[in-house]
C-alpha positions in Angstrom: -26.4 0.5 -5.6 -23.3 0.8 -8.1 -20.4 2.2 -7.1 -20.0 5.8 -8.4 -17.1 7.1 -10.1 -15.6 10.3 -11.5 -13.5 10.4 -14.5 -10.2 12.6 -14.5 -8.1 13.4 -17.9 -4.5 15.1 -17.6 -2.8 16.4 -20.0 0.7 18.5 -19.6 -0.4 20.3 -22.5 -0.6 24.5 -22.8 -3.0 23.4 -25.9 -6.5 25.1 -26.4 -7.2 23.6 -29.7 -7.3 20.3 -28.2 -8.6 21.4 -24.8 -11.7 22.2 -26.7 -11.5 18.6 -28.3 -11.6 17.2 -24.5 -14.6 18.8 -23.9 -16.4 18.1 -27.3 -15.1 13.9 -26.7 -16.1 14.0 -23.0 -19.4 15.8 -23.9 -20.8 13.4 -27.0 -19.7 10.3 -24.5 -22.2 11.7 -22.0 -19.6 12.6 -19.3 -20.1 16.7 -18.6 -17.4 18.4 -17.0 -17.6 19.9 -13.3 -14.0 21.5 -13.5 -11.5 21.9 -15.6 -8.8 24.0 -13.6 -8.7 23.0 -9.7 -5.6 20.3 -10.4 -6.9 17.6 -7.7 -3.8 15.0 -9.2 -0.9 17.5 -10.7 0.9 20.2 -10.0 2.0 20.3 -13.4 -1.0 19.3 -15.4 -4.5 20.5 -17.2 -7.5 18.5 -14.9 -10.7 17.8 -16.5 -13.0 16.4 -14.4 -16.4 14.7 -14.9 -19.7 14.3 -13.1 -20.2 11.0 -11.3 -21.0 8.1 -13.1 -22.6 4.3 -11.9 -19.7 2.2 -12.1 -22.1 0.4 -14.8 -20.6 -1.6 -18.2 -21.9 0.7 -20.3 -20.2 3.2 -18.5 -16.8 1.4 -18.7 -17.2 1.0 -22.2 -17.5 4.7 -22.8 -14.5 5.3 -20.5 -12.6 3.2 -22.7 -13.9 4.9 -26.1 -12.7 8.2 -24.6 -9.2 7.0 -23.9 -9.6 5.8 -27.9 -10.2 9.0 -28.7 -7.7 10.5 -26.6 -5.3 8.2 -28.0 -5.7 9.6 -31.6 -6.4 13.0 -30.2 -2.8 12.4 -29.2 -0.9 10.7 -31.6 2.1 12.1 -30.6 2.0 10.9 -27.1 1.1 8.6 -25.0 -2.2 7.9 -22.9 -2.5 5.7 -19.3 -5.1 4.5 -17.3 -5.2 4.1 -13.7 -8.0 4.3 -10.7 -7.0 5.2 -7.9 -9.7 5.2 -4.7 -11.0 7.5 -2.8 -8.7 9.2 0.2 -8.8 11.9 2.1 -6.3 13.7 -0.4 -8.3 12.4 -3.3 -11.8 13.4 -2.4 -13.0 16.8 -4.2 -16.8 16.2 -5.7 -20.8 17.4 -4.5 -20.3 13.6 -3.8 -17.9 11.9 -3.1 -16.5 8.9 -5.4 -15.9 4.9 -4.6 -13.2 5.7 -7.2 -11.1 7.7 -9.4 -10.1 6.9 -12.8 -7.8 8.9 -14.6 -6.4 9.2 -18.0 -3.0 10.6 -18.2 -1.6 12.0 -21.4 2.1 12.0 -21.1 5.5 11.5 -23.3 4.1 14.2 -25.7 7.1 14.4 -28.6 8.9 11.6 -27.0 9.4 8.6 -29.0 12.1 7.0 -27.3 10.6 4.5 -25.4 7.9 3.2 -27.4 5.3 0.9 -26.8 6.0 -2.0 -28.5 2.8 -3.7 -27.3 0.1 -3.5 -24.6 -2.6 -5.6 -22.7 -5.2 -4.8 -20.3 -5.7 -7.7 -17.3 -7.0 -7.5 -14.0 -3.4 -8.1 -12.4 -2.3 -9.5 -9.0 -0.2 -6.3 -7.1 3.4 -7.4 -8.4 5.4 -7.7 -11.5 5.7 -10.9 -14.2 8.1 -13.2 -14.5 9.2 -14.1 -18.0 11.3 -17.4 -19.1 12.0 -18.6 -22.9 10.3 -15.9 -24.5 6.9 -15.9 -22.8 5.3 -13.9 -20.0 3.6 -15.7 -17.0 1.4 -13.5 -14.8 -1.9 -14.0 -12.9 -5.4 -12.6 -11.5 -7.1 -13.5 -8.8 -8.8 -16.4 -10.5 -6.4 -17.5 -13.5 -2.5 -17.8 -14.7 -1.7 -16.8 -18.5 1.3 -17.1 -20.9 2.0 -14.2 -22.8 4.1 -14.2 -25.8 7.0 -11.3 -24.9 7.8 -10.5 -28.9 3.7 -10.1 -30.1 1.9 -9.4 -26.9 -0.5 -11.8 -27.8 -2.4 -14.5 -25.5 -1.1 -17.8 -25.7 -2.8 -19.8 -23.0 -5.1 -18.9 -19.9 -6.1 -21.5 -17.0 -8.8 -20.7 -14.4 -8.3 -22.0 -10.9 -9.0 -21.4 -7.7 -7.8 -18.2 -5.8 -4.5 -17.0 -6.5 -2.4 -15.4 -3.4 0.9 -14.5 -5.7 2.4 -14.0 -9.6 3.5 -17.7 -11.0 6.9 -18.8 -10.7 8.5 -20.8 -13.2 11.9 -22.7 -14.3 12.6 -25.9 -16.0 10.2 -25.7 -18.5 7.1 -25.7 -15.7 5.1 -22.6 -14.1 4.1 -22.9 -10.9 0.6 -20.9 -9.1 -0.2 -21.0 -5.3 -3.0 -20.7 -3.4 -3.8 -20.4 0.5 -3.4 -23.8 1.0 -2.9 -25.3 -2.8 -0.1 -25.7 -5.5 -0.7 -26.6 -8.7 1.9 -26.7 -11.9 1.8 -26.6 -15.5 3.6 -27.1 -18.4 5.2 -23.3 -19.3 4.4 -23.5 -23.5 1.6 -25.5 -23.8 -0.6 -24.5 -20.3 -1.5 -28.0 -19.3 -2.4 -28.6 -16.4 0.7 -31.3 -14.8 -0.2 -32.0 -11.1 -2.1 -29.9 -8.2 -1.2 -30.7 -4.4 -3.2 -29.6 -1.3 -1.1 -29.2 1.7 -4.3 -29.2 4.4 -7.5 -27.3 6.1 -5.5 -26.0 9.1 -4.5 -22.2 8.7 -2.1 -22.5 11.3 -0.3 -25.2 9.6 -0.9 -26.0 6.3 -1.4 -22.4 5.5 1.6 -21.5 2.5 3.0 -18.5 3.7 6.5 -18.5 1.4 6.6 -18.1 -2.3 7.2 -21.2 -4.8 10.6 -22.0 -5.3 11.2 -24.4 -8.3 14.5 -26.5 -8.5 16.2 -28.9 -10.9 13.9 -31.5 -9.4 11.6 -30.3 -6.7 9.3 -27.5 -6.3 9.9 -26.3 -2.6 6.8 -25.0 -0.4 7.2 -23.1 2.9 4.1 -23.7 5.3 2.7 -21.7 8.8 3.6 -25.1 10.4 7.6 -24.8 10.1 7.9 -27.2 7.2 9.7 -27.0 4.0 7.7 -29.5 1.4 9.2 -30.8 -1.6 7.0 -31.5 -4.9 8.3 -33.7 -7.9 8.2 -31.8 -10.4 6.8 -34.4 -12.5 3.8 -35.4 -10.5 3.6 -33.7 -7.4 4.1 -36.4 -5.3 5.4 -34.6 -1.4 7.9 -35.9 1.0 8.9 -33.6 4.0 12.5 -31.8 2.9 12.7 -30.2 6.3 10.7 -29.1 9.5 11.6 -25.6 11.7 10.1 -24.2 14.8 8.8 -21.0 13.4 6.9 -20.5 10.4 8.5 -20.6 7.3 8.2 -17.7 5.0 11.1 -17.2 2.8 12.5 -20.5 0.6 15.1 -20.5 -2.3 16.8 -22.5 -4.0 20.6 -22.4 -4.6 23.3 -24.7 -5.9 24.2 -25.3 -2.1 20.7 -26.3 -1.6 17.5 -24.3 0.0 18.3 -21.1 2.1 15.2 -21.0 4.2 14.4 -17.7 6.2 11.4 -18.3 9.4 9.2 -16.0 11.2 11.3 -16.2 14.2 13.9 -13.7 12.3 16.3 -16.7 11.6 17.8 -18.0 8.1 18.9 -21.1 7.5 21.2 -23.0 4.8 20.0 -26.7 4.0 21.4 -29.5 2.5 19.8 -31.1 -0.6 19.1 -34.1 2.1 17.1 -31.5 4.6 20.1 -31.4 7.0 21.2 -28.1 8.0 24.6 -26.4 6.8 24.5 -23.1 8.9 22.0 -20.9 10.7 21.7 -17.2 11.4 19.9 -16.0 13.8 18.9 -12.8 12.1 16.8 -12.5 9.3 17.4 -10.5 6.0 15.6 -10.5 2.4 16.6 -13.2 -0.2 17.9 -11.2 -3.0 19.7 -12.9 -6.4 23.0 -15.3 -6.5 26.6 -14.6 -8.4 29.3 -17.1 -7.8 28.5 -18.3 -4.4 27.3 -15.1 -3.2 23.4 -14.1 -2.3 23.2 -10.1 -1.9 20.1 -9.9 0.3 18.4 -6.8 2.0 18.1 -6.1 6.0 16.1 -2.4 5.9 19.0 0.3 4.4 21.2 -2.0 4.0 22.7 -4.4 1.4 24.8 -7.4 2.2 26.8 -9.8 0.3 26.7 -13.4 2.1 29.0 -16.6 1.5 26.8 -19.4 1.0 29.2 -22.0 1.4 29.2 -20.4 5.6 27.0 -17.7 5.9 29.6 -15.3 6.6 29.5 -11.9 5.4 32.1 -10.3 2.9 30.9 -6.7 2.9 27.7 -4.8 3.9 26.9 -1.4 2.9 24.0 1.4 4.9 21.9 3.7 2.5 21.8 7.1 4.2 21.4 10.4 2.6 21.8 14.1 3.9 19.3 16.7 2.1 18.4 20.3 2.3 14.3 20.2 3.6 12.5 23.2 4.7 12.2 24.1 8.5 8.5 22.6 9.4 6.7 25.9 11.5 8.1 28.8 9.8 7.0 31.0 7.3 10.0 32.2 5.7 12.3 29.7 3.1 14.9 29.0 6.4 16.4 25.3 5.5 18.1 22.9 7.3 20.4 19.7 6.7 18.0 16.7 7.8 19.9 12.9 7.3 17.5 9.8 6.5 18.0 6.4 6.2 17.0 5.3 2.6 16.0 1.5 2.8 15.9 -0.7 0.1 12.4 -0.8 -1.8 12.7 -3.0 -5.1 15.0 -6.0 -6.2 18.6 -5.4 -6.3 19.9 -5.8 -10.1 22.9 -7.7 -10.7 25.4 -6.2 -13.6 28.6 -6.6 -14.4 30.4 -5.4 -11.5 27.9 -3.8 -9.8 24.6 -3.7 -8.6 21.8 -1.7 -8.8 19.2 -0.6 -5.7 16.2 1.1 -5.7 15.7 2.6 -2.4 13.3 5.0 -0.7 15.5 8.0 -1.3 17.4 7.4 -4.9 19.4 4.5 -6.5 22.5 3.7 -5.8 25.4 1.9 -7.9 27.3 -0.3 -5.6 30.7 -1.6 -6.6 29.8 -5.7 -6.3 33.3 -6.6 -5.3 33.1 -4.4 -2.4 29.8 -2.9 -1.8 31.4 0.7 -1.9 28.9 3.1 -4.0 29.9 4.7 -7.1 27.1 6.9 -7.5 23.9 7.9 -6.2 20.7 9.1 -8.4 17.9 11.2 -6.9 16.7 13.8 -9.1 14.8 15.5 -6.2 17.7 16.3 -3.8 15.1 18.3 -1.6 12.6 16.2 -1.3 12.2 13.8 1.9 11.4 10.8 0.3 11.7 9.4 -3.7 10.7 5.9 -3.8 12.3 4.1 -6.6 10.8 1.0 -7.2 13.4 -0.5 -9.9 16.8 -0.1 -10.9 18.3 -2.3 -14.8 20.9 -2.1 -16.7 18.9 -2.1 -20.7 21.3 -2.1 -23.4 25.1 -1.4 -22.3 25.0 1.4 -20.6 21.2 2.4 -20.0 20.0 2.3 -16.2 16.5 2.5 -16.5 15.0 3.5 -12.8 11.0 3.5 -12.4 10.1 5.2 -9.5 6.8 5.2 -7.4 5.1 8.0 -9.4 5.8 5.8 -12.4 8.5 8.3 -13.9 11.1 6.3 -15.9 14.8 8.2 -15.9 17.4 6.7 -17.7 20.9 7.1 -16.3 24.4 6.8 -17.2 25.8 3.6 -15.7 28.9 4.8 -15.7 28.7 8.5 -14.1 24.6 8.6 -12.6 23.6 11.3 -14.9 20.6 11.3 -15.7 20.0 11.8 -19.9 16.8 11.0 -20.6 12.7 10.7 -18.9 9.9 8.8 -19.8 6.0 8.7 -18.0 4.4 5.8 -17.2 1.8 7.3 -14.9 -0.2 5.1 -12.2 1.3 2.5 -9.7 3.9 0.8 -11.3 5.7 -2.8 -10.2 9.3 -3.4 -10.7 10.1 -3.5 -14.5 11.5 -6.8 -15.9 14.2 -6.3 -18.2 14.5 -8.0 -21.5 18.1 -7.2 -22.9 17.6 -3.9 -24.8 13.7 -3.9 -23.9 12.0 -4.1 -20.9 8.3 -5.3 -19.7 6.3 -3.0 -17.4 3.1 -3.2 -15.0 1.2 -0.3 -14.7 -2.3 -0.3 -12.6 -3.6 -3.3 -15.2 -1.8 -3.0 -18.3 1.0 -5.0 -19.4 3.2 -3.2 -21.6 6.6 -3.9 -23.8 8.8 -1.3 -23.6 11.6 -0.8 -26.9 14.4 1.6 -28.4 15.5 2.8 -25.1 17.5 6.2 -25.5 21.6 5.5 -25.4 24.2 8.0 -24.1 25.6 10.1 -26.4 
């Protein structure tokens, strides 16, 4: 039996004149409406919901003509889709759905952001990476190139299962499986050299992501050992061997900082012999001058890699007004929580940028001493911020979980400006003054960010 879905469209919109049109396009694409008033996604939305449907082709294609129609419906705005599946929040119907999808009208009279471009894949769970123009992203079964200024497909490859998003540097891109690496060349897509570690899960099994250098690409396995590829053929020696798994690897111009399950980092020499060792383990995070600024939970640290010693660290903690739990009346009280780091840190000049579970904060990068903190929710427990980048000079553009873009003074955390992405975002890579999103499977280029007046 098909899976059965229901269909959802929200729009913020006190509009009858097109709330009639929602019916009359719902309607003639043979989706009848069960309710369109008991919000089941929104507190601050119009809900109209369908009857189930077979989770059929036919059906998909009719789900995609009404978010056509929507679109022109609603030329002035934008429209998202996202599924989300059935939960125990999520579960109003006579039956009850494998699977919600949803289409979300949003950004209605907004036209800063706009979409440059937009493509619909069935994405791994985590943002691109982008190098030299082009996009390199993955499914389950295949690695593309995307061209960032068009949008358009350059070159596809199908292999076998996919377990994380390409990497690539130095002109290659570089896929993982369980046990399986293969590389190709970053413009053209062809296929260079693929390596096979082994059979045995617990020791050929890769458990670290790719990490391509000058020469090498660099493999972490279940085993304990770091293996370095040629980058022109693939051919492996052994770089180093550790008692504990290996799970973190990157490469730095002091050579590879390798983190193991054990909870212990360690700094290697190009030859595989080691510099210095912690034995605590922490997040890799990006380099400046020497210095890797890495994660450990709500804090951020800023670590010499010439010794491992650490210049500054800073704790995320916030204090905010909540609502007694087990009363009746309005009585508040002053609750602190940690606010742990949830999304890559963003180097900028000077500072740095962290998404966290409660806000974004601007650290100093000398120092580590915050300039600001931004959480537009100040009584709310929890605001997961899932990315924090500079676009343009003074634009920080922070996506949070619900997929709410605010754009923020760098200089003072105001904010000046939202935009609505809708669905589960990733991290958004920034592109100078423009900026590539994920949202559920689109890929989307993002231009003419609002500036501070």
């Amino acid at each position: 039996m098909e899976r059965l879905l229901q269909l959802h469209v929200l729009t913020p919109e006190d509009d009858e004149y097109r709330w009639d049109r929602i019916c009359e396009i719902l309607t003639a694409e043979g989706f009848p409406i069960v309710d369109d008033g008991d919000l089941l996604f929104s507190d601050s939305e119009v809900e109209f919901a369908t009857t189930l449907f077979e989770a059929r082709a036919d059906n998909l294609e009719q789900v995609g003509r009404v978010r056509s129609e929507l679109a022109e419906l609603y030329d002035d705005g934008d429209v998202f889709r996202h599924e989300r599946p059935l939960n125990m929040e999520h579960g109003r119907s006579v039956k009850n759905p494998s699977a919600h999808i949803i289409l979300q009208v949003v950004n209605i009279g907004i036209d800063q952001p706009r979409i440059s471009w937009r493509q619909s894949f069935d994405l791994l769970d985590n943002m691109p990476r982008t190098d030299e123009g082009y996009l390199y992203h993955a499914t389950s079964r295949s690695v593309f190139a995307v061209d960032v200024a068009s949008g358009d497909l350059i070159w596809e490859r199908e292999c076998e299962r996919i377990t994380s998003v390409p990497e690539v540097a130095n002109g290659i891109v570089v896929v993982k499986g369980s046990f399986s690496v293969r590389a190709y060349e970053a413009v053209s897509g062809e296929l260079l050299w693929d390596f096979t570690t082994g059979e045995d899960p617990d020791k050929d099994l890769i458990d670290a992501r790719v990490e391509i250098g000058p020469e090498s690409v660099y493999i972490g396995t279940r085993g304990g050992s770091v293996l370095a590829l040629s980058r022109t053929d693939g051919s492996c020696t052994v770089h180093s061997r550790f008692e504990s798994a290996v799970v973190q690897v990157a490469y730095t111009d002091h050579g590879l900082l390798v983190g193991t399950a054990d909870g212990s980092v360690y700094a290697v020499e190009p030859a595989g012999t080691p510099r210095w060792a912690q034995d605590r383990s922490f997040g890799f995070g990006p380099v400046r001058e020497d210095v890797m600024y890495v994660t450990a939970g709500h804090r951020v640290e800023a670590i010499s890699l010439s010794d491992g010693s650490r210049e500054w660290q800073t704790e995320f903690t916030v204090t905010k007004e909540v609502r007694k739990q087990g009363t009746e009346t309005d009585e508040t009280t002053r609750k602190q929580y940690k606010a742990p780091v949830n999304g890559p840190i963003c180097v900028t000049v000077g500072r740095l940028l962290v998404p966290t579970l409660n806000g974004v904060f601007c650290l100093t990068r000398d120092t580590g001493a915050i300039e600001w903190r931004f959480d537009p929710t100040e009584n709310k427990p929890l605001h997961r911020f899932r990315s924090a980048h500079l676009i343009g000079e003074r634009t920080t553009v922070a996506l949070d979980s619900d997929g709410t873009i605010y754009c923020v003074d760098i200089e003072t955390g105001e904010q000046f400006a939202t935009y609505i992405l809708g669905g589960e975002p990733h991290p958004i890579v920034p592109l100078g003054e423009s900026a590539i999103a994920t949202v559920s499977d689109e890929l989307l280029r993002l231009d003419d960010f609002p500036t501070v007046q």
